[in-house]
C-alpha positions in Angstrom: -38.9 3.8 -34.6 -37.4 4.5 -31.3 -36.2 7.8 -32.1 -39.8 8.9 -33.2 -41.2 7.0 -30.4 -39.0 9.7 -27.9 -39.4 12.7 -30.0 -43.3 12.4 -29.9 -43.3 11.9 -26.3 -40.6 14.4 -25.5 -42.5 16.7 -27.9 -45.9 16.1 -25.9 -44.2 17.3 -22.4 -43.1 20.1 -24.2 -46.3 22.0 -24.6 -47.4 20.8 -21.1 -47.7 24.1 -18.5 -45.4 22.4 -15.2 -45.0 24.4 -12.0 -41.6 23.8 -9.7 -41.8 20.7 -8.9 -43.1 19.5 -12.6 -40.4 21.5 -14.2 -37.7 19.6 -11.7 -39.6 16.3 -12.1 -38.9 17.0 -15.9 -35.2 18.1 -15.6 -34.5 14.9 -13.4 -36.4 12.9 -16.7 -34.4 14.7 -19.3 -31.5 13.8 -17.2 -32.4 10.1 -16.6 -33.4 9.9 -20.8 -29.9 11.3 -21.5 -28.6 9.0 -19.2 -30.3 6.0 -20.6 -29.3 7.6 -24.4 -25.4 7.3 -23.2 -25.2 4.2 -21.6 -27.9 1.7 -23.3 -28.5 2.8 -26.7 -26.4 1.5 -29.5 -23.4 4.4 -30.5 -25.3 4.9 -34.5 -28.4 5.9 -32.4 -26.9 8.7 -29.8 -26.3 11.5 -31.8 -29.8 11.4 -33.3 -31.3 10.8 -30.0 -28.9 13.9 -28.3 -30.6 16.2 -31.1 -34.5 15.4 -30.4 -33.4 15.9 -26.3 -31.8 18.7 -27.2 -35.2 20.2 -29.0 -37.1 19.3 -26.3 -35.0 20.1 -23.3 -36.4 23.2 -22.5 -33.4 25.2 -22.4 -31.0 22.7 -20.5 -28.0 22.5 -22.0 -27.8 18.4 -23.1 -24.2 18.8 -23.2 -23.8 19.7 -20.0 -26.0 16.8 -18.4 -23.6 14.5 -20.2 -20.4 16.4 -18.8 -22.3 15.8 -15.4 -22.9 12.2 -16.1 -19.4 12.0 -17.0 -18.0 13.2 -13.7 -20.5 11.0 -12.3 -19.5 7.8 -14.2 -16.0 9.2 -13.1 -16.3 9.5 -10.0 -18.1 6.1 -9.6 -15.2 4.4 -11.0 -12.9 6.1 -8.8 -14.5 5.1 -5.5 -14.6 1.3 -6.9 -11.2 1.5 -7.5 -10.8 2.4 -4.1 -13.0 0.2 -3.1 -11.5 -2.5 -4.8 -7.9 -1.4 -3.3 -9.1 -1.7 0.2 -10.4 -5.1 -0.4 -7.5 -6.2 -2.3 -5.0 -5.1 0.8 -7.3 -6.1 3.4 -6.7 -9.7 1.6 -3.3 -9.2 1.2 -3.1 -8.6 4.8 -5.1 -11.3 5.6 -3.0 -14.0 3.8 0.5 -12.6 5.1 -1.2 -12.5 8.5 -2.0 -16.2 7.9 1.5 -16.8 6.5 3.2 -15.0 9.6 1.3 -17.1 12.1 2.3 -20.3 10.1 5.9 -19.3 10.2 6.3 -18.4 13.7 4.3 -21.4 14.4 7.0 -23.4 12.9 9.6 -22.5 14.1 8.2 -22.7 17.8 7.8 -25.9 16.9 11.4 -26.7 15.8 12.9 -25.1 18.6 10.9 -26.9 20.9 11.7 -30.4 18.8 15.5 -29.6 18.3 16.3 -26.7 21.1 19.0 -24.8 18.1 17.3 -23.6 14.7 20.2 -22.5 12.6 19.7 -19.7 11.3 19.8 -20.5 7.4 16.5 -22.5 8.6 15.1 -18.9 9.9 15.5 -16.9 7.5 14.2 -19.6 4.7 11.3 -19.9 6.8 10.6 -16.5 6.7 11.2 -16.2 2.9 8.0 -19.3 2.9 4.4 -17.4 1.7 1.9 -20.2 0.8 0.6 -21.5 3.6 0.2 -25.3 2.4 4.0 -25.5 2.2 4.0 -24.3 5.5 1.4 -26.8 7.0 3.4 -29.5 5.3 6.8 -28.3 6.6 4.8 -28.4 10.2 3.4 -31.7 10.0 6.9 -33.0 8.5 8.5 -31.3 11.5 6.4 -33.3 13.9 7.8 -36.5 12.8 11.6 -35.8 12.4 13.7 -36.9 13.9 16.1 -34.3 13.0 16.6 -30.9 11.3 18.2 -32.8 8.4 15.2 -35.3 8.0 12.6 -32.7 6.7 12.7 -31.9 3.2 12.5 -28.0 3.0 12.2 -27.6 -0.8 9.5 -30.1 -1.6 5.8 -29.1 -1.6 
């Protein structure tokens, strides 16, 4: 039904007379039908529905607007992978930024509580990421009485 539906219309347009901007308003159609034909019409449907375009494309080449819907689609997916990428470090960066800030905090604290920070403490510190641990390391710092006292490995 649908491909009969499109292959009465398409074979309406055909006989109309179109100046420029008709004949470009008609390309841009085609393109758009093809376009609907590739990416919402079940796959048993398409190669029916490419042949009536075809007939009634008025010498555009149908393969070629699906090459160039192709590189389009391409393309698209390219520059949301990028886009995606740049979120994904910008996150990144944010949450090691956060990390960092934790860390150093920290260990200003402990040096300010204890003067000496070994530096086994440093560097395990440093080697902290999740930002809970670190709060709780903080606030455990704030009540110890010594180094010894806070419990490095427990979350």
């Amino acid at each position: 039904m649908f491909i009969s539906t499109v292959a009465e219309v398409l074979s309406k347009t055909a006989k109309l007379t179109m100046d420029t901007v008709q004949t470009e308003q008609h390309r841009r159609a085609m393109i758009y039908l093809a376009s609907l034909v590739y990416h919402r019409r079940p796959p048993e449907e398409r190669d029916a529905l490419i042949k009536v375009i075809d007939e009634h494309a008025r010498g555009m080449e149908v393969e070629t607007m699906f090459q160039s819907m192709a590189e389009v689609t391409f393309q698209k997916g390219i520059e949301q992978g990028i886009e995606q990428g740049i979120e994904q470090g910008i996150e990144q960066g944010i949450e090691q930024g956060e990390a960092r800030a934790k860390q150093m905090a920290l260990l200003k604290l402990l040096r300010h509580r204890f003067r000496s920070v070994p530096e086994t403490v440093t560097t395990r510190i440093y080697t902290l990421r999740d930002p809970v641990h670190l709060d709780m390391l903080f606030e455990k710092a704030l009540n110890a009485e010594n180094l010894e006292d806070i419990d490095w490995d427990t979350e």
